[in-house]
PQR file with spaces between the fields and no chain letter, atoms N, CA, C, O and H, PARSE charges and radii, in Angstrom:
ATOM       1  N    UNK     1       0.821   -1.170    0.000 -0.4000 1.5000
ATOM       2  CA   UNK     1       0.000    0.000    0.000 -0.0000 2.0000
ATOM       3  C    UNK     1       0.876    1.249    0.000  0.5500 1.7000
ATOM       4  O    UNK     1       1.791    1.442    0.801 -0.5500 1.4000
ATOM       5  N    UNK     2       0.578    1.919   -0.791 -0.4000 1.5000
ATOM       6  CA   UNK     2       1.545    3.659   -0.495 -0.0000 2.0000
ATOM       7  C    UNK     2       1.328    4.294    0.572  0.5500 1.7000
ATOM       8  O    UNK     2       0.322    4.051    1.238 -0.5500 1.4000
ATOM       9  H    UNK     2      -0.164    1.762   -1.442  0.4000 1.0000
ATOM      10  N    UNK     3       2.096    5.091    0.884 -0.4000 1.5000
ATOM      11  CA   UNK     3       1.859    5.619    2.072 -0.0000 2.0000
ATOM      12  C    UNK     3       1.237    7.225    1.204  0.5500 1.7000
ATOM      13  O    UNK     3       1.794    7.808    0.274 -0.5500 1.4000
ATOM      14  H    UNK     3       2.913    5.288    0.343  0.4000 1.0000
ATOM      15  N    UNK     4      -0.015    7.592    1.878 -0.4000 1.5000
ATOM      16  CA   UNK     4      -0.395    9.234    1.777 -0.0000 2.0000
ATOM      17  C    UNK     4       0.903   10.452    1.706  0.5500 1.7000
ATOM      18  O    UNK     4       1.745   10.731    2.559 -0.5500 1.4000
ATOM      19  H    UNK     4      -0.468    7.119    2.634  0.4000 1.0000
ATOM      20  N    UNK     5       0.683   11.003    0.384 -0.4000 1.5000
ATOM      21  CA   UNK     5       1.282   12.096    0.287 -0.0000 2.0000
ATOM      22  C    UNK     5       0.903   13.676    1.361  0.5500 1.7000
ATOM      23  O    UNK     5      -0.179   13.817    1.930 -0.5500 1.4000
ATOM      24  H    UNK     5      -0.002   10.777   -0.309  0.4000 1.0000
ATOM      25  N    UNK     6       1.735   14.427    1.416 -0.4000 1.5000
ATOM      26  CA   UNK     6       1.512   15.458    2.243 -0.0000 2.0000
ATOM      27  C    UNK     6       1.402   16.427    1.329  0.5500 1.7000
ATOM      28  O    UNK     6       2.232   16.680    0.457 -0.5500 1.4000
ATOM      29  H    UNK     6       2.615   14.312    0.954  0.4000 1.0000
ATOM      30  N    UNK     7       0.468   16.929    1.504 -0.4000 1.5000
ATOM      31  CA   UNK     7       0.588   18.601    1.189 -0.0000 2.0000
ATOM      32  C    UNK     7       1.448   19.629    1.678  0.5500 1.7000
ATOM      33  O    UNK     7       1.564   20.002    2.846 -0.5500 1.4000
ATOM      34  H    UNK     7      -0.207   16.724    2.212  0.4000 1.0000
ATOM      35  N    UNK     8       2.295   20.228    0.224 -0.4000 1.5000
ATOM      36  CA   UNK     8       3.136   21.345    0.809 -0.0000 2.0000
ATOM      37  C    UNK     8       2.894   22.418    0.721  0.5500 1.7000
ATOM      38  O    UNK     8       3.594   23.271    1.266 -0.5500 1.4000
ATOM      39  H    UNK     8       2.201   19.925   -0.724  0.4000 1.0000
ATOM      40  N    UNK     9       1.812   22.713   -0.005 -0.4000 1.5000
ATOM      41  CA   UNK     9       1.545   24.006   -0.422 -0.0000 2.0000
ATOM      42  C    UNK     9       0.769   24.087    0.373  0.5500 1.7000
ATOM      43  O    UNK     9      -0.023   23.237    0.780 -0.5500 1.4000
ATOM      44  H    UNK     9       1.243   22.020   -0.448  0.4000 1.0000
ATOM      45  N    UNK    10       0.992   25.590    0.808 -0.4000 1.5000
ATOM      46  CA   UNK    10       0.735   26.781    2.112 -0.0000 2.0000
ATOM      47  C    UNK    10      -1.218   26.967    1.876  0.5500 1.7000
ATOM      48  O    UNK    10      -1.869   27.157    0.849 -0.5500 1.4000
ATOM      49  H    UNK    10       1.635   26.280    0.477  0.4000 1.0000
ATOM      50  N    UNK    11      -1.570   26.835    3.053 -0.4000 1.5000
ATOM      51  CA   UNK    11      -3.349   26.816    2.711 -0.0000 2.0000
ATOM      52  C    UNK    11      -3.491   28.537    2.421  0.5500 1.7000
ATOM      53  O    UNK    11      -2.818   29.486    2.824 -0.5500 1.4000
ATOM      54  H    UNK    11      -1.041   26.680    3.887  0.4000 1.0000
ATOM      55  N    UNK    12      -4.489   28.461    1.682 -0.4000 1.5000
ATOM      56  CA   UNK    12      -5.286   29.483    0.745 -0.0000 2.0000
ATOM      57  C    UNK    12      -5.284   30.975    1.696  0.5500 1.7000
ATOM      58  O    UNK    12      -4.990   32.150    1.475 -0.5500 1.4000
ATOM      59  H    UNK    12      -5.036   27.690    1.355  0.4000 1.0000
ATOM      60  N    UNK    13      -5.897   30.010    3.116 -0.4000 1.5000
ATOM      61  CA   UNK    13      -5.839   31.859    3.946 -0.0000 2.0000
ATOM      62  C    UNK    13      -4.647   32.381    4.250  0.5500 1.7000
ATOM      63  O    UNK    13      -4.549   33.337    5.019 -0.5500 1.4000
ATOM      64  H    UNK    13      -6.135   29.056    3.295  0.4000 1.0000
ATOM      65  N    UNK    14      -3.338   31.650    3.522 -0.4000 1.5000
ATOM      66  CA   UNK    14      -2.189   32.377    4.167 -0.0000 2.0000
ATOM      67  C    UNK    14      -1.836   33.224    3.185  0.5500 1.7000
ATOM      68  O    UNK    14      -0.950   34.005    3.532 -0.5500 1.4000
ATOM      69  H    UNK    14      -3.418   30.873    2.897  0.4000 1.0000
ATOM      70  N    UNK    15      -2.333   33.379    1.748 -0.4000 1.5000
ATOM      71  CA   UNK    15      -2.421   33.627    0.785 -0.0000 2.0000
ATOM      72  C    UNK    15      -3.206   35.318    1.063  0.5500 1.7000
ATOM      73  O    UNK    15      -2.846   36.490    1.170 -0.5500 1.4000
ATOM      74  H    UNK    15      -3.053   32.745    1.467  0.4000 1.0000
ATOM      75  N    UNK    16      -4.510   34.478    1.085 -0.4000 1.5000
ATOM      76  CA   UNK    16      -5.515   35.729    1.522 -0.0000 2.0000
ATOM      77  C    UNK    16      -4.958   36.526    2.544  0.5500 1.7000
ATOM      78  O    UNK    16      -5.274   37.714    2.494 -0.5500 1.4000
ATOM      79  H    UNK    16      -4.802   33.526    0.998  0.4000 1.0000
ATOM      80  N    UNK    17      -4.200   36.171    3.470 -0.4000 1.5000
ATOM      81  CA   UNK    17      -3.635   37.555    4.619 -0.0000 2.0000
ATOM      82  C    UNK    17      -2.761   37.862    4.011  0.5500 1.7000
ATOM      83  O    UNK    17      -2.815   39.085    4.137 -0.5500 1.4000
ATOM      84  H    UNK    17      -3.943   35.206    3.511  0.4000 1.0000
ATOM      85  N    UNK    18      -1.594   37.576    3.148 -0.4000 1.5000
ATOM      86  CA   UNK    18      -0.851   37.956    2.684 -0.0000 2.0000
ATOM      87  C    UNK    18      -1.385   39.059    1.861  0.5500 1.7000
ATOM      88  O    UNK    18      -0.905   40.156    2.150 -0.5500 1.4000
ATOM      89  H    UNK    18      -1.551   36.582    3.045  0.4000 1.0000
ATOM      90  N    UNK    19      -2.239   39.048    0.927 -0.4000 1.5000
ATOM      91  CA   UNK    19      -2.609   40.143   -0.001 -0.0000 2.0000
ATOM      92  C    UNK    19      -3.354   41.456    0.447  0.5500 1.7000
ATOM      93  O    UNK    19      -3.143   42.576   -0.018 -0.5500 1.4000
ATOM      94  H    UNK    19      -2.629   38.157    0.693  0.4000 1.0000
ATOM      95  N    UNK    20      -4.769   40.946    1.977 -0.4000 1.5000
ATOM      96  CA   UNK    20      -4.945   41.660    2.644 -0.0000 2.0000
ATOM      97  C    UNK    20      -3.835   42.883    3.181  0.5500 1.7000
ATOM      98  O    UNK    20      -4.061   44.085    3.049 -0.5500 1.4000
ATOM      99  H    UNK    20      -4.940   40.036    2.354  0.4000 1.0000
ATOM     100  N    UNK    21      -2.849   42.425    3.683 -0.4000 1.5000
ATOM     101  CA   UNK    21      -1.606   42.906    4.281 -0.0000 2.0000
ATOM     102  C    UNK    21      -0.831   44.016    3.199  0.5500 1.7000
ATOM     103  O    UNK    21      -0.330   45.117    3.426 -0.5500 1.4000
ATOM     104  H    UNK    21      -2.666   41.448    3.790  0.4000 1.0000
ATOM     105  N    UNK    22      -0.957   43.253    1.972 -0.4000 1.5000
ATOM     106  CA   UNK    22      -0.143   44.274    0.764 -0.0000 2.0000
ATOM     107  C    UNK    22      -1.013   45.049    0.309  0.5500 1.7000
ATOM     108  O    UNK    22      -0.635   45.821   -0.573 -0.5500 1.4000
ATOM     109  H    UNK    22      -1.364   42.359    1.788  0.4000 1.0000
ATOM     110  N    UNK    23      -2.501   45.106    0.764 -0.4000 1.5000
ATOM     111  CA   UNK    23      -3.551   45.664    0.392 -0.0000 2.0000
ATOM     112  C    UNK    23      -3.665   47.328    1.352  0.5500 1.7000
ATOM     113  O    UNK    23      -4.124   48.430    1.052 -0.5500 1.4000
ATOM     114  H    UNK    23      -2.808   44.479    1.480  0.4000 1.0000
ATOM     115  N    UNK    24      -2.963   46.750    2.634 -0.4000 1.5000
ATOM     116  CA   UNK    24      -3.094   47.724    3.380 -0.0000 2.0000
ATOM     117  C    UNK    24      -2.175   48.885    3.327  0.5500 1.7000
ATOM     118  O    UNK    24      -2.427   50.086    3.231 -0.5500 1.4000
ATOM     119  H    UNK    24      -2.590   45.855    2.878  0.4000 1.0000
ATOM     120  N    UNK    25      -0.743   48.073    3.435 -0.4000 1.5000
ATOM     121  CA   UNK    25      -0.160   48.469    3.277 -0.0000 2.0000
ATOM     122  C    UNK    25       0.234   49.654    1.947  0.5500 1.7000
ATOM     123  O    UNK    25       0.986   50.629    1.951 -0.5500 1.4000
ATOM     124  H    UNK    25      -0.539   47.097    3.513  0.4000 1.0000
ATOM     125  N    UNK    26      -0.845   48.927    0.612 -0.4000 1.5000
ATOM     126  CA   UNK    26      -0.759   49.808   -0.483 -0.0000 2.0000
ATOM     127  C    UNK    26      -1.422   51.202   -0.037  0.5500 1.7000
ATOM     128  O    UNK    26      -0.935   52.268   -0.412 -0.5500 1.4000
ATOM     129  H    UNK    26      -1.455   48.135    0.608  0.4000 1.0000
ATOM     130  N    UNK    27      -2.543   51.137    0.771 -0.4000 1.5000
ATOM     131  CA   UNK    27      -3.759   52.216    0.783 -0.0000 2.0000
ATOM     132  C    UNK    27      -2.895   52.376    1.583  0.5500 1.7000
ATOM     133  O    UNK    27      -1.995   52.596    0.771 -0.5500 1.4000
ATOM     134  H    UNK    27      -2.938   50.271    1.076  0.4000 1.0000
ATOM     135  N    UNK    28      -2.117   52.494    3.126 -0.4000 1.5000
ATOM     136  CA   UNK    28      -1.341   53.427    3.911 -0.0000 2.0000
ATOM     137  C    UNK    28      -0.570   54.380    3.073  0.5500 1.7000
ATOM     138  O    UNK    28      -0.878   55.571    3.009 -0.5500 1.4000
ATOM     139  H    UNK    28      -2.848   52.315    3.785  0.4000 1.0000
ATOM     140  N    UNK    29       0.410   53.874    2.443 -0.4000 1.5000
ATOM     141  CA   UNK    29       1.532   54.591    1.460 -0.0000 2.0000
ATOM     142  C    UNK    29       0.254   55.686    0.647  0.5500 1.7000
ATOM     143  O    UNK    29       0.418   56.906    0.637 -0.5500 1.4000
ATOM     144  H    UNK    29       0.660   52.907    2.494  0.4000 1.0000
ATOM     145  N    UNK    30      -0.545   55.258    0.231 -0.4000 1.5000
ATOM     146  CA   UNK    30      -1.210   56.118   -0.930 -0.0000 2.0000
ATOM     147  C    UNK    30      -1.884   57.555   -0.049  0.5500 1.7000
ATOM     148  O    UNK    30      -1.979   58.663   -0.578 -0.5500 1.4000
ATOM     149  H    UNK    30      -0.678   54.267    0.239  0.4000 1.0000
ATOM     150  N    UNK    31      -2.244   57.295    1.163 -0.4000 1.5000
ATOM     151  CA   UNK    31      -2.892   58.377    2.065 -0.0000 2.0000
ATOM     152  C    UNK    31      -1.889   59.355    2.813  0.5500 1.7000
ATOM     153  O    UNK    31      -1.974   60.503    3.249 -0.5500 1.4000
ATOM     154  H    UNK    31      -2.167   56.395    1.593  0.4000 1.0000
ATOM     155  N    UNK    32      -0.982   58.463    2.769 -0.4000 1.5000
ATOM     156  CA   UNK    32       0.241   59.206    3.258 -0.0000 2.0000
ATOM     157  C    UNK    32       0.801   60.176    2.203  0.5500 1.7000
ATOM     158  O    UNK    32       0.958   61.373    2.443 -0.5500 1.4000
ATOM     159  H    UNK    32      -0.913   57.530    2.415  0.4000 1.0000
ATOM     160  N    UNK    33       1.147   59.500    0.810 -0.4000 1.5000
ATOM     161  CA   UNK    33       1.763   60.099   -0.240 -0.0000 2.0000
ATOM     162  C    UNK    33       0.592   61.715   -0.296  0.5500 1.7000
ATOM     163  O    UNK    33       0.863   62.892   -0.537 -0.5500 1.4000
ATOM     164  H    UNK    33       1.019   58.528    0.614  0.4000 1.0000
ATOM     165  N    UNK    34      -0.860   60.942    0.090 -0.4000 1.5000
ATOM     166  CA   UNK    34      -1.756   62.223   -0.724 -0.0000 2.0000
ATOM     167  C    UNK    34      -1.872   63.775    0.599  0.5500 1.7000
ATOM     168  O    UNK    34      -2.094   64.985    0.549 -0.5500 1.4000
ATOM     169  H    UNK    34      -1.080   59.987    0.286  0.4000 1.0000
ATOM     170  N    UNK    35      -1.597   62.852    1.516 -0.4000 1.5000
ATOM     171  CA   UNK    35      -1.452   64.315    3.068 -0.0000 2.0000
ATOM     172  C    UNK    35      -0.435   65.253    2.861  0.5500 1.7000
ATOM     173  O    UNK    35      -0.448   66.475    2.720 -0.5500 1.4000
ATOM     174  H    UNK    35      -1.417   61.870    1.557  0.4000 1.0000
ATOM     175  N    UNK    36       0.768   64.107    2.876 -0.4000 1.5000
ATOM     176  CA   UNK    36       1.896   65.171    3.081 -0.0000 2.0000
ATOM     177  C    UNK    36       2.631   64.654    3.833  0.5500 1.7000
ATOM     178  O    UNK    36       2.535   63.474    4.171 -0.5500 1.4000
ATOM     179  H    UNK    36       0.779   63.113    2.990  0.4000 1.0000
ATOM     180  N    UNK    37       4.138   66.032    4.520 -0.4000 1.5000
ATOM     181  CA   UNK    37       3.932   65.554    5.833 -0.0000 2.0000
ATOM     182  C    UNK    37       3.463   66.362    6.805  0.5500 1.7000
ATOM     183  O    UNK    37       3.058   67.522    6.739 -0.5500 1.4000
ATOM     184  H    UNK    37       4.216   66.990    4.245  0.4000 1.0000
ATOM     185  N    UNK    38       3.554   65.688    7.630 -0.4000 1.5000
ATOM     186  CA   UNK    38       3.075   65.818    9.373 -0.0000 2.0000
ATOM     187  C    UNK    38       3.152   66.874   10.048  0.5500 1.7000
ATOM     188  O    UNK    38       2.230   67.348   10.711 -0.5500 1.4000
ATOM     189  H    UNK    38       3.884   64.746    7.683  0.4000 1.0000
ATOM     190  N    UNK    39       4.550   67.447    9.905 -0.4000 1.5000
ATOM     191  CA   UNK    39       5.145   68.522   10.318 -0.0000 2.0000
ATOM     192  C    UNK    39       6.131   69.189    9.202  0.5500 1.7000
ATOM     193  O    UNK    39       7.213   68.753    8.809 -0.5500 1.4000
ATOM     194  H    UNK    39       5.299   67.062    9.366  0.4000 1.0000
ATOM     195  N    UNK    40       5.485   70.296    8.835 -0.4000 1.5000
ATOM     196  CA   UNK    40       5.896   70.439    7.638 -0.0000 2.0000
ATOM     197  C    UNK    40       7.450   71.474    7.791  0.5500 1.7000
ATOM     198  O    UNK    40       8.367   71.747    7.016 -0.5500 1.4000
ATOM     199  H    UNK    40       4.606   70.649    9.154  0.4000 1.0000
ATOM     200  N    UNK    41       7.011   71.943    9.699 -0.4000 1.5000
ATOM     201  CA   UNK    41       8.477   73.008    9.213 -0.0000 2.0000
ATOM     202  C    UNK    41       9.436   72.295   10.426  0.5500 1.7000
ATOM     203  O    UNK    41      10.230   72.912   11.135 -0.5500 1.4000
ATOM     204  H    UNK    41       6.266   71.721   10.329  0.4000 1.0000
ATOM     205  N    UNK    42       9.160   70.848   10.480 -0.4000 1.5000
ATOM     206  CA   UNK    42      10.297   69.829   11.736 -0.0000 2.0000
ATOM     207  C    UNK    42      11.332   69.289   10.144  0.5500 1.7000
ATOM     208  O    UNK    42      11.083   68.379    9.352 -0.5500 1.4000
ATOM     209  H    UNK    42       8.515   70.346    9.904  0.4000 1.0000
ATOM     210  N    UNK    43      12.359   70.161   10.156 -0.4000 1.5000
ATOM     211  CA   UNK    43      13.346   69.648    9.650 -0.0000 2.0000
ATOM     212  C    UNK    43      14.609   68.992   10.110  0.5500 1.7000
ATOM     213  O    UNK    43      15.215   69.820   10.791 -0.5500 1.4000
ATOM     214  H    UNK    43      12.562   70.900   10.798  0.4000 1.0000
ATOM     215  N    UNK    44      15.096   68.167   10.057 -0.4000 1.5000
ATOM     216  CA   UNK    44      16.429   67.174   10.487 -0.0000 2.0000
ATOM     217  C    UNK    44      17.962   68.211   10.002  0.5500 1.7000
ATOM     218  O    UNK    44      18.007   68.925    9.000 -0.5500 1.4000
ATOM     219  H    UNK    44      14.604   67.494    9.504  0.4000 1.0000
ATOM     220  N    UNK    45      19.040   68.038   10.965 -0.4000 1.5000
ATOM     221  CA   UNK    45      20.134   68.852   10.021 -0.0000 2.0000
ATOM     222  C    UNK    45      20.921   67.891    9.041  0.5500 1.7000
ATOM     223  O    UNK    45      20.446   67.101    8.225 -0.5500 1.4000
ATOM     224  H    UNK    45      19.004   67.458   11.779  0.4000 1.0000
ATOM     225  N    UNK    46      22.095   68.130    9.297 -0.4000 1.5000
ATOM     226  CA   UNK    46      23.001   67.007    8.616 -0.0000 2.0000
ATOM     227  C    UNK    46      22.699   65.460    9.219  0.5500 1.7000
ATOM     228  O    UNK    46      22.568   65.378   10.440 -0.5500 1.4000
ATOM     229  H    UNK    46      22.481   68.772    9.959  0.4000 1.0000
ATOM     230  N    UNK    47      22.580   64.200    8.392 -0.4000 1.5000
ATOM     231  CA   UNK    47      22.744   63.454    8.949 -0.0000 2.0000
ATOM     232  C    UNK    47      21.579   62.722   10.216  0.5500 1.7000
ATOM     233  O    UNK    47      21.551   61.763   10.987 -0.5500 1.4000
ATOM     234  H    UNK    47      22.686   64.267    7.400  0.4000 1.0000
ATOM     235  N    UNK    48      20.635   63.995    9.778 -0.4000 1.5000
ATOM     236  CA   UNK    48      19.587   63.668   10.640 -0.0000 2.0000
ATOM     237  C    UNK    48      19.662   63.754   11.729  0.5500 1.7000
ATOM     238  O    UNK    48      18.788   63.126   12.327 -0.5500 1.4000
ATOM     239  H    UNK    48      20.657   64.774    9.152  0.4000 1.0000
ATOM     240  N    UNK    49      20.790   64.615   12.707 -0.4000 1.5000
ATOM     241  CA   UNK    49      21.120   65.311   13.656 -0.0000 2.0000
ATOM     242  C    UNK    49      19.865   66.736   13.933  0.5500 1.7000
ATOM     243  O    UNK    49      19.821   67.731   13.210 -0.5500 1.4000
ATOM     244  H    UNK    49      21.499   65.126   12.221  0.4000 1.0000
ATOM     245  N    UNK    50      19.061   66.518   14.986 -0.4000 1.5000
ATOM     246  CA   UNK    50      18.802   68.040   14.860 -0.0000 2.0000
ATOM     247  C    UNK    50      19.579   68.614   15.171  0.5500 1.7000
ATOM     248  O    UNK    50      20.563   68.294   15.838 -0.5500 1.4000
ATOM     249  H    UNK    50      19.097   65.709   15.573  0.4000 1.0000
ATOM     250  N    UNK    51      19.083   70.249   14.448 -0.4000 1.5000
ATOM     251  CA   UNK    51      19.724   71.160   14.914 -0.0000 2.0000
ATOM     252  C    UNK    51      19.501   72.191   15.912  0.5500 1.7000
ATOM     253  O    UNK    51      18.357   72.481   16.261 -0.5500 1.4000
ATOM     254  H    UNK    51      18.284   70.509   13.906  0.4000 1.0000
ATOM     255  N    UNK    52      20.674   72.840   16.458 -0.4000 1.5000
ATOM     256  CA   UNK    52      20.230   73.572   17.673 -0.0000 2.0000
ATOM     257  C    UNK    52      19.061   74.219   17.804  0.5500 1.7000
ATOM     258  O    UNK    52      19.046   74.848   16.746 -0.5500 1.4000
ATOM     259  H    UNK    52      21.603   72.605   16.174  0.4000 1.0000
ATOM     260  N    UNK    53      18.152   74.480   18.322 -0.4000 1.5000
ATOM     261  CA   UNK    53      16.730   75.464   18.397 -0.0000 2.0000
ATOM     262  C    UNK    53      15.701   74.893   17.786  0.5500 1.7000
ATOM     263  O    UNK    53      14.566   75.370   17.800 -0.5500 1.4000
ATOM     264  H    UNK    53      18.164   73.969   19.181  0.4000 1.0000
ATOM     265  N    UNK    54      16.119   73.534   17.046 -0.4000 1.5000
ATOM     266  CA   UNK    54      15.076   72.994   16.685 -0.0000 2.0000
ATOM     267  C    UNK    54      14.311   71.736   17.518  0.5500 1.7000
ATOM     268  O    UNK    54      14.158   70.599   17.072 -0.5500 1.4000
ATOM     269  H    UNK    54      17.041   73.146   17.034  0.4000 1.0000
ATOM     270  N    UNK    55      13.837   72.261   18.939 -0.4000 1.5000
ATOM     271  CA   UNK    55      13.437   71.390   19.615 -0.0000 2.0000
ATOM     272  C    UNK    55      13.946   70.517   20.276  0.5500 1.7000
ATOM     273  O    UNK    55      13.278   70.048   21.197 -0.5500 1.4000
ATOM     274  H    UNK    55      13.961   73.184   19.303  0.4000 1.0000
ATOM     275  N    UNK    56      15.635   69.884   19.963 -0.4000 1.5000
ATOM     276  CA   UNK    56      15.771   68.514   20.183 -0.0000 2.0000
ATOM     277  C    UNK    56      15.813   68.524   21.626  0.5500 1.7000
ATOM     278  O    UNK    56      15.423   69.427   22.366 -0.5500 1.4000
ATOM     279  H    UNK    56      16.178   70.265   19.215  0.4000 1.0000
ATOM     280  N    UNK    57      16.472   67.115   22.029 -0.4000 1.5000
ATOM     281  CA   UNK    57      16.788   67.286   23.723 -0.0000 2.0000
ATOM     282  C    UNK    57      17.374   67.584   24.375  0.5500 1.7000
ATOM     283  O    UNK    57      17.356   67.233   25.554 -0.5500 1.4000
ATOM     284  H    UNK    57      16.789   66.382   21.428  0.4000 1.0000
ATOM     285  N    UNK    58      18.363   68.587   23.712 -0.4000 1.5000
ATOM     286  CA   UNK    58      19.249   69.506   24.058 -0.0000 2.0000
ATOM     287  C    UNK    58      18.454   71.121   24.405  0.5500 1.7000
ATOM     288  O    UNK    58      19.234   72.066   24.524 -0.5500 1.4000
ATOM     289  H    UNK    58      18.378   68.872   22.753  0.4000 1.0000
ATOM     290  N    UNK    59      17.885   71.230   24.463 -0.4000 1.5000
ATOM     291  CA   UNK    59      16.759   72.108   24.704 -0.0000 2.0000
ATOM     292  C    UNK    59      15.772   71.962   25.191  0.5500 1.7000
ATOM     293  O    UNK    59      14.796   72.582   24.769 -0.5500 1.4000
ATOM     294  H    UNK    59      17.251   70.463   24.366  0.4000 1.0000
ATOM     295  N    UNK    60      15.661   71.012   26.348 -0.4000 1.5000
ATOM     296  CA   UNK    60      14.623   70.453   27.079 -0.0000 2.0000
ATOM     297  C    UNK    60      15.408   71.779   28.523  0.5500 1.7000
ATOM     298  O    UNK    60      16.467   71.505   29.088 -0.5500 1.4000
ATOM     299  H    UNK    60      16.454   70.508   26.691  0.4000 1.0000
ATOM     300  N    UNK    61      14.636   73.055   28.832 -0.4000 1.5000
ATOM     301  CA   UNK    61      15.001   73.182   30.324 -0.0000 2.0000
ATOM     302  C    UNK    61      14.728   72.696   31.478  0.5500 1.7000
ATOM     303  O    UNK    61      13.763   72.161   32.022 -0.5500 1.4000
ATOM     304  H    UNK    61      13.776   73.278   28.374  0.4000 1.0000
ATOM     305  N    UNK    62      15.684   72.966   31.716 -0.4000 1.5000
ATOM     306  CA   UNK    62      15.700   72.217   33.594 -0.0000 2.0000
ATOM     307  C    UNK    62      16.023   70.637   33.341  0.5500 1.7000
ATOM     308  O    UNK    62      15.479   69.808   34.070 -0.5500 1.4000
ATOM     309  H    UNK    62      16.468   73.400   31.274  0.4000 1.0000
ATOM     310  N    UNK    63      16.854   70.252   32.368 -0.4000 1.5000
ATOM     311  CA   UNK    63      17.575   68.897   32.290 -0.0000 2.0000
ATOM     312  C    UNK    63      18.993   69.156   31.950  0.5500 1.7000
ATOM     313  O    UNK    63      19.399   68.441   31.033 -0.5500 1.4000
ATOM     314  H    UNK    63      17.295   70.926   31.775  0.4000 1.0000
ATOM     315  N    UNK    64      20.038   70.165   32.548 -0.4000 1.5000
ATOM     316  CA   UNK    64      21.492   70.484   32.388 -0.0000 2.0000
ATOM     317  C    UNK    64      21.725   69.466   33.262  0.5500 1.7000
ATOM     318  O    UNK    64      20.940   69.268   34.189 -0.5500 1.4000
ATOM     319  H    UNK    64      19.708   70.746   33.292  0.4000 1.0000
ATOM     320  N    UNK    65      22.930   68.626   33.058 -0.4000 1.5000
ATOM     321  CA   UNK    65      23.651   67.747   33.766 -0.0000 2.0000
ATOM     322  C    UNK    65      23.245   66.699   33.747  0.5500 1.7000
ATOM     323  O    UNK    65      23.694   65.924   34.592 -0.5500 1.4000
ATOM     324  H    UNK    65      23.568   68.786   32.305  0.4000 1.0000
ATOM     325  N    UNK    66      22.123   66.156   32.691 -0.4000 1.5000
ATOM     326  CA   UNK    66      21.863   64.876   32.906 -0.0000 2.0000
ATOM     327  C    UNK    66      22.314   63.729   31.801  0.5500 1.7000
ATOM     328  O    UNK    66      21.535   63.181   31.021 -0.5500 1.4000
ATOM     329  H    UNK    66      21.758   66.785   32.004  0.4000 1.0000
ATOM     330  N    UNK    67      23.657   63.496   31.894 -0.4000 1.5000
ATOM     331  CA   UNK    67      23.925   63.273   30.532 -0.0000 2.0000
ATOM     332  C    UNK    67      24.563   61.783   30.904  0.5500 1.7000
ATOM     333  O    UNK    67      25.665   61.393   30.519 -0.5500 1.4000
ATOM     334  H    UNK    67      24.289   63.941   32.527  0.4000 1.0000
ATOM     335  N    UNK    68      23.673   61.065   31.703 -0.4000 1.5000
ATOM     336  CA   UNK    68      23.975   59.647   32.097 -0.0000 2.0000
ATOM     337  C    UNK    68      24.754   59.733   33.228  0.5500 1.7000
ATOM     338  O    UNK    68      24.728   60.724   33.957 -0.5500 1.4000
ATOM     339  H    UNK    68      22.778   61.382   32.017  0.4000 1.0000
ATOM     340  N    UNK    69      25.548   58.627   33.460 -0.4000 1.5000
ATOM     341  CA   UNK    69      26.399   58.177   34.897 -0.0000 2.0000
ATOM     342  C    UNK    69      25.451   57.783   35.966  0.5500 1.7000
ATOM     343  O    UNK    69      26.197   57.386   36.860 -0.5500 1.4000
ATOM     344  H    UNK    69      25.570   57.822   32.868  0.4000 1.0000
ATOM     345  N    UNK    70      24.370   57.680   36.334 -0.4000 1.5000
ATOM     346  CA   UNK    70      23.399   57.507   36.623 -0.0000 2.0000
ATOM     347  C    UNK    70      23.581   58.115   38.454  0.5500 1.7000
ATOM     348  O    UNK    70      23.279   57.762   39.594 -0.5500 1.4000
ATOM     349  H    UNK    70      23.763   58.003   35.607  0.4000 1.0000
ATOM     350  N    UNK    71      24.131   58.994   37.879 -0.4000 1.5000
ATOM     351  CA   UNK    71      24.249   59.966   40.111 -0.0000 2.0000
ATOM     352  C    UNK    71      23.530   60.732   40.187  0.5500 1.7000
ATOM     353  O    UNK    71      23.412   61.365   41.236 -0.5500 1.4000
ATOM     354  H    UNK    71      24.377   59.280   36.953  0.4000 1.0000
């Protein structure tokens, strides 16, 4: 008698979430592309360093001296 073959191919709903997923992912990108961005005048400097005055956490007051060592 043969012994039963196995199925290797991946069942149908893994298929279906898969496309769901690229489905979403398409309409995110497309709503995003059509807004904009977010913050239109938060610019990055070199390297994606902010720069001074632009918010970063170097400009948080009343946090001088806290720059780790944990004392």
């Amino acid at each position: 008698m043969d012994a039963p073959r196995r199925n290797l191919s991946p069942p149908p709903a893994l298929f279906g979430f898969l496309l769901l997923l690229v489905a979403v992912f398409a309409v995110s990108y497309a709503v995003g592309a059509a807004v904009g961005p977010v913050a239109p005048g938060l610019h990055g400097g070199p390297a994606g360093h902010p720069r001074p005055g632009d918010g970063g956490a170097d400009d948080m007051g009343g946090m001088h001296g806290m720059h780790g060592g944990g004392r």
